[in-house]
C-alpha positions in Angstrom: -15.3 -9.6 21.8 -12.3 -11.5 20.6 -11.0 -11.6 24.0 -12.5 -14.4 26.2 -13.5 -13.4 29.7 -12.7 -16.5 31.8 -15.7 -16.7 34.4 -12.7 -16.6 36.9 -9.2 -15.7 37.4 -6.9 -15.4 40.4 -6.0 -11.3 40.6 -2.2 -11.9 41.3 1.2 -10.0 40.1 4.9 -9.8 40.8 4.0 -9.4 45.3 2.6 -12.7 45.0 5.3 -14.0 43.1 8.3 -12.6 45.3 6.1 -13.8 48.7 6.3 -17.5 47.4 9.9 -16.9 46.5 10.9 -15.7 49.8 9.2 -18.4 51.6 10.9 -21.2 49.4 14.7 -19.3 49.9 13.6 -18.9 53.6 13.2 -22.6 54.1 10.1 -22.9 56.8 7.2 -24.1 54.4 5.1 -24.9 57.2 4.6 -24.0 61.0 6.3 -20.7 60.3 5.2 -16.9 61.1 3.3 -16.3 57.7 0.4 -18.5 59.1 0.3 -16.8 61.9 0.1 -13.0 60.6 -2.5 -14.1 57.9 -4.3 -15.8 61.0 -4.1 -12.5 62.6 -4.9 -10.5 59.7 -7.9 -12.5 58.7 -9.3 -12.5 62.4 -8.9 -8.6 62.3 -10.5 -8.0 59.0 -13.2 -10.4 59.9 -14.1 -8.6 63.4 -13.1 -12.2 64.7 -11.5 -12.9 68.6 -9.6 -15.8 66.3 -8.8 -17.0 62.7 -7.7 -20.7 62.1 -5.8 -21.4 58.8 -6.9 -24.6 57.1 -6.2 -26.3 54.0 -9.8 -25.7 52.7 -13.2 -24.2 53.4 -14.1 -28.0 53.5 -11.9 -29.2 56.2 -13.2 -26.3 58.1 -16.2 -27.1 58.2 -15.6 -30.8 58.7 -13.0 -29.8 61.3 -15.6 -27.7 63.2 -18.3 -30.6 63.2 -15.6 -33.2 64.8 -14.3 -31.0 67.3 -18.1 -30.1 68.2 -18.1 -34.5 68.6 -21.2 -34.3 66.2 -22.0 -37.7 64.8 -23.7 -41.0 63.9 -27.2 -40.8 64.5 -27.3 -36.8 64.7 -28.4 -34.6 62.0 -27.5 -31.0 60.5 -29.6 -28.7 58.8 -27.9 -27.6 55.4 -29.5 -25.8 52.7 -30.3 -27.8 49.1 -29.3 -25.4 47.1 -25.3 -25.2 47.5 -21.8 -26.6 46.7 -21.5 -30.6 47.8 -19.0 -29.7 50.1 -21.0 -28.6 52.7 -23.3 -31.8 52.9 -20.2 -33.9 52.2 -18.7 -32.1 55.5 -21.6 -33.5 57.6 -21.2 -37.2 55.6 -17.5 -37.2 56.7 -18.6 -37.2 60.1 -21.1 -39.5 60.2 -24.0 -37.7 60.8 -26.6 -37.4 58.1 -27.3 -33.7 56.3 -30.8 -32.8 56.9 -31.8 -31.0 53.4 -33.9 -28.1 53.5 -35.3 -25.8 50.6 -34.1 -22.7 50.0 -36.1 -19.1 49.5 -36.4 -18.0 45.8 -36.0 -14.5 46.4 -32.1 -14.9 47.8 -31.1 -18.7 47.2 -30.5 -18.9 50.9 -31.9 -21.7 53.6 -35.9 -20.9 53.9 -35.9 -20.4 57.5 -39.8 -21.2 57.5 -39.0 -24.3 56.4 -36.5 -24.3 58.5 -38.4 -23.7 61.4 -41.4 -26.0 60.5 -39.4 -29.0 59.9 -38.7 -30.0 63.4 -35.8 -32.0 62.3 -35.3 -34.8 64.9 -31.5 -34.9 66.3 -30.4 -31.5 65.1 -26.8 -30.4 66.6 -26.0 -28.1 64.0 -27.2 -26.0 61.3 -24.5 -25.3 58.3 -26.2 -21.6 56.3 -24.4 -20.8 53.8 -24.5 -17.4 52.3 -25.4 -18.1 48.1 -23.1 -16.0 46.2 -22.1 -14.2 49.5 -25.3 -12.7 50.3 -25.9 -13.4 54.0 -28.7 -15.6 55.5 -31.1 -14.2 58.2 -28.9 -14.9 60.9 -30.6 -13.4 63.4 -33.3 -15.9 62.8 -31.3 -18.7 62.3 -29.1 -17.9 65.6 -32.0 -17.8 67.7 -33.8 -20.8 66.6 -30.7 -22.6 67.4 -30.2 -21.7 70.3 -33.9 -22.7 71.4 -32.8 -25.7 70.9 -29.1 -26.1 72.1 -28.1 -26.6 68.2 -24.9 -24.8 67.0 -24.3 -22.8 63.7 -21.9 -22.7 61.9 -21.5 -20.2 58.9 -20.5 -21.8 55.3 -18.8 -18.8 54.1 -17.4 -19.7 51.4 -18.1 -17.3 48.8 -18.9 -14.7 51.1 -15.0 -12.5 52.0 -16.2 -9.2 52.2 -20.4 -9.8 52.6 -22.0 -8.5 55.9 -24.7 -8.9 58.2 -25.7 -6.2 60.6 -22.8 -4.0 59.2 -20.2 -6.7 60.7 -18.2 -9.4 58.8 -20.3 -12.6 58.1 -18.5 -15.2 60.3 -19.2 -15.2 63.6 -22.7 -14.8 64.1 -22.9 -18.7 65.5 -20.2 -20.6 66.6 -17.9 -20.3 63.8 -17.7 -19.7 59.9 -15.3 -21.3 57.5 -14.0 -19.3 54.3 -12.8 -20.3 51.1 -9.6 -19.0 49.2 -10.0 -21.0 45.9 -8.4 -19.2 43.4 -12.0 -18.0 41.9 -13.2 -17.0 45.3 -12.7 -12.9 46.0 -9.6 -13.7 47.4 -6.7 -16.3 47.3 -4.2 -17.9 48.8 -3.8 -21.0 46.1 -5.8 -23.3 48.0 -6.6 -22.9 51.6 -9.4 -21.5 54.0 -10.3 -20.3 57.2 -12.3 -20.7 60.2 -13.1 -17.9 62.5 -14.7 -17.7 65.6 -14.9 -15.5 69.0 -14.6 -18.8 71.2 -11.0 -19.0 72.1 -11.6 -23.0 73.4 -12.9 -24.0 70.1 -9.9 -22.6 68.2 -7.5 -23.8 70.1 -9.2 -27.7 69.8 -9.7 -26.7 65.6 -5.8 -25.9 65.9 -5.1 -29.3 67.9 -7.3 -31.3 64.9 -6.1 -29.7 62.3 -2.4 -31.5 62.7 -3.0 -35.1 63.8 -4.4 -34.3 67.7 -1.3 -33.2 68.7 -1.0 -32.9 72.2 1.4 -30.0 71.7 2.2 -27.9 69.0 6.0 -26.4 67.5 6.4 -24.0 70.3 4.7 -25.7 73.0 7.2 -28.7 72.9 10.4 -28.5 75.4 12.7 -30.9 72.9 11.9 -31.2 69.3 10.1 -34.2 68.1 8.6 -35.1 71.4 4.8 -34.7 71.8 1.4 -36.8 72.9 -1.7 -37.6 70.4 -4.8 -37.5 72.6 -7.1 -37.5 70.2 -7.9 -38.1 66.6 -6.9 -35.5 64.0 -6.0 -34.8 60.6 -3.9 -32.9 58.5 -5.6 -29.6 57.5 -2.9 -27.5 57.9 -2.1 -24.5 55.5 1.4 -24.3 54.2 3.2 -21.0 54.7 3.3 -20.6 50.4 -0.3 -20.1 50.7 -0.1 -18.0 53.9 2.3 -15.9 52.4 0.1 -15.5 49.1 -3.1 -14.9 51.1 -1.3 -12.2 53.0 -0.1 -9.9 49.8 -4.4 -10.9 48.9 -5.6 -9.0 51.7 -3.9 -5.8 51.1 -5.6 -6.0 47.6 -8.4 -7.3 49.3 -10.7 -3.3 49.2 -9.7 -3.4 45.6 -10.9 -6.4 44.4 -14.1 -6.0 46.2 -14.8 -2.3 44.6 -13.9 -4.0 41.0 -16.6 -6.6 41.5 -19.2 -4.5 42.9 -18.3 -2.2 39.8 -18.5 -4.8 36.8 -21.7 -6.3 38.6 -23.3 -3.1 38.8 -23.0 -3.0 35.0 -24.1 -6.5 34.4 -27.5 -5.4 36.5 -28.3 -2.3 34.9 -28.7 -3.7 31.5 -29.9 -7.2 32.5 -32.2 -6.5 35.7 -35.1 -5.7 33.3 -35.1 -8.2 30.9 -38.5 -10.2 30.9 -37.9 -13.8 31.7 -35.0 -14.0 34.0 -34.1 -13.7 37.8 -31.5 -11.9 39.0 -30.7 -12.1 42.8 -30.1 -8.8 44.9 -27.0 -7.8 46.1 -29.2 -6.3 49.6 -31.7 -8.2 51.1 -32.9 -7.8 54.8 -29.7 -6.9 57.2 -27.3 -8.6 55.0 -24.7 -6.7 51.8 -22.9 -9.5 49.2 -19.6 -9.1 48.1 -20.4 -9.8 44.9 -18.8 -13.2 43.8 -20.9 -13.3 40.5 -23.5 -12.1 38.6 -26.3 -14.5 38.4 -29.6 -15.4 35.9 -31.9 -17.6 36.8 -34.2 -18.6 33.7 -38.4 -18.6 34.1 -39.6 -22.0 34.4 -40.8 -21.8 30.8 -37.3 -20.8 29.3 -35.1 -23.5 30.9 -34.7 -25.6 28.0 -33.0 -22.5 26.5 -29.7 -22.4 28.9 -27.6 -24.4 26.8 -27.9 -22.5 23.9 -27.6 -19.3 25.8 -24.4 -20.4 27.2 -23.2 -21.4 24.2 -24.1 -18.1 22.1 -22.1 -16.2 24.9 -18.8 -18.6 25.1 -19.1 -17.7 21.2 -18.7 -13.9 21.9 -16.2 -14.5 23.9 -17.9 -14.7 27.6 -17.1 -17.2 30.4 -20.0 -18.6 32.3 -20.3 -21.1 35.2 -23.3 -22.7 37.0 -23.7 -22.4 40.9 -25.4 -25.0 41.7 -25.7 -28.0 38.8 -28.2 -29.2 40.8 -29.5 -29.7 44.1 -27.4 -31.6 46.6 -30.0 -34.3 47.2 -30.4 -34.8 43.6 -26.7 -35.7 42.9 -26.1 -39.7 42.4 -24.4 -40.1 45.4 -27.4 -38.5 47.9 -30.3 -39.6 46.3 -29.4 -43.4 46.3 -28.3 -43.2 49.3 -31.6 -41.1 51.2 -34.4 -42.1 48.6 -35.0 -38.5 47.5 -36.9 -38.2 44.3 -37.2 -35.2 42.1 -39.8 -32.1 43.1 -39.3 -32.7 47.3 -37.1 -29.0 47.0 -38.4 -27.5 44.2 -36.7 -23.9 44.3 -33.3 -25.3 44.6 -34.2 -27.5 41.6 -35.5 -24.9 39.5 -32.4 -22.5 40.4 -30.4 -25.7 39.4 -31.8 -26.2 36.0 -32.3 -22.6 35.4 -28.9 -20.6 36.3 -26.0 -19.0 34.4 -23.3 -17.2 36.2 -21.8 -14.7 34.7 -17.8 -13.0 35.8 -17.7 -9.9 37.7 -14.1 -10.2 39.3 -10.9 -8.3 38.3 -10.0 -9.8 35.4 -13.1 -8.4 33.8 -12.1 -4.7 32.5 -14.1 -1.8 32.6 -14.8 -1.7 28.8 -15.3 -5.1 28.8 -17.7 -5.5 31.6 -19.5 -2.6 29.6 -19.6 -4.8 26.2 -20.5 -7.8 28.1 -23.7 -6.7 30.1 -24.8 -5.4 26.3 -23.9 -8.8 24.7 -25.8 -10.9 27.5 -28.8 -8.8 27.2 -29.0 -9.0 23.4 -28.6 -12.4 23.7 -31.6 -13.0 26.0 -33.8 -10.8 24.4 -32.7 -12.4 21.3 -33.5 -16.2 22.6 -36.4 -15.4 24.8 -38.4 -13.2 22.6 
């Protein structure tokens, strides 16, 4: 291949282009109606009673934990095995993430362990949906509600999955989305929280922009308003509304192109002896199919390096989701005391993965050529 296949790439043309355009000539780069519509859109395509624009997946879910009041001294379960920011989310409020292990089988929260841990404290618990394949929510709803916990949904690389047939989202309180420009969507930066409680959105909209007592329309004379409460600036600009908008009507497309190229990747790499792959079904829930990834046997970890670096040689892009477990980073194992083995299948999924590119970008031919080179090259190195 003498093409490189970046692992990701944002699926935009010319519609994006003139939608940032008009929104610079129109002069309204925030507070203006291309919020809203996306809002609107999102909520609809999500099966949602309402859609809050934020200016990340992280500030949604650290929006949703402050306006729930969660923090010092209580705890929220989170899964070891996922991106920082979802701990980070539950840091920034004060509480403290309660870490639990996740299943091999789907790289989602364990909910046995879940269940067993009788975590003291617990106001929330944060699943998120690895690589957009949904967690048990049924499960996970019911146990929090035994014990007056909420739930809310990291849904970050998860546009598109479902649970039950329905948009992941909105089976707890609320789920936050990501639009990051490698995310199956985009809207530049940005996210988005929906729910089907019209009280909590309305307080996410209020702490979104500083605690506003009022918003744009609300106010009788410009420039005039109260601050009741604390708040922050989370807000999405209307360039990224505007470009998330144009995203959505692409959105059926880009999903079929990833479910095409990963469908590739597994038939030639499902069968190879030595490595995991993770399925796109499992229980009620259907991915979206972010990316394709491997997860190396215990006994052929050592080899990832060179794996990744015989594929970047042929031309293939790779990531890693997670580099390790969150309570192994620096930053969470000073400060908690955790030492290596207490979550043992997040910490082998962490030593062990390569994720391969299944989005847009990746041509038919090439996705072709590239499921052949990746399994020559494991058989190759693993033999």
């Amino acid at each position: 291949m003498s093409d490189l296949i970046p692992f990701g790439r944002p699926f935009i043309d010319e519609r994006e282009a003139e939608a940032v355009l008009g929104v610079l000539k129109s002069g309204t780069l925030v507070h203006g109606p291309h919020t809203v519509a996306f809002e609107r859109a999102f909520a609809a395509r999500s099966d949602a009673l309402e859609a809050v624009a934020v200016s990340s997946c992280t500030a949604g879910l650290h929006l949703s934990l402050f306006a729930l009041g969660i923090g010092p001294g209580d705890r929220v379960a989170v899964p070891a095995m996922t991106h920082v920011a979802t701990a980070h989310a539950v840091e920034l409020v004060g509480a403290r993430p309660y870490f639990v292990d996740v299943d091999a089988k789907t790289g989602n929260i364990d909910v046995e362990l879940l269940h067993s841990a009788n975590i003291p404290n617990l106001r929330a618990i944060m699943p998120v949906h690895y690589l957009g394949l949904p967690c048990e929510m049924t499960a996970i709803c019911s146990y929090a509600d035994s014990l007056g916990a909420a739930v809310i949904e990291d849904c970050a690389l998860a546009v598109g999955s479902t649970y039950e047939g329905r948009p992941v989202g909105t089976a707890g309180l609320c789920g936050s989305f990501s639009f990051y420009p490698t995310k199956q969507m985009t809207s530049i930066e940005g996210g988005m929280v929906v729910t089907n409680d019209a009280a909590f959105a309305a307080t996410l909209r209020k702490v979104r922009a500083f605690g506003y007592s009022k918003s744009l329309e609300e106010r009788s004379r410009p420039g005039q308003y109260d601050v009741n409460q604390l708040g922050f600036n989370y807000r999405m600009s209307e360039v990224e509304a505007a470009v998330g908008l144009v995203q959505m009507d692409k959105l059926d497309l880009i999903l079929d192109l990833r479910r095409r190229n990963y469908e590739f990747l597994a038939a030639e790499i499902d069968q190879v002896d030595g490595v995991k792959t993770f399925p796109t079904k499992h229980g009620r829930g259907q991915a979206s199919h972010y990316c394709f990834n491997i997860v190396l046997s215990s006994e052929h970890i050592h080899l990832r390096d060179a794996i990744q670096d015989k594929l970047s040689t042929a031309g293939i892009g790779t990531s890693i989701h997670y580099p390790s477990a969150v309570p192994q980073f620096t930053y969470y194992r000073e400060k908690y005391g955790y030492v290596k083995g207490q979550f043992p299948v997040a910490e082998w999924l962490a030593s062990g993965t390569i994720s391969l590119p299944v989005g847009p970008q990746v041509q038919a031919e090439q996705a072709v050529a590239m499921a052949r080179t990746v399994r020559e090259t494991l058989e190759r190195l693993l033999a």
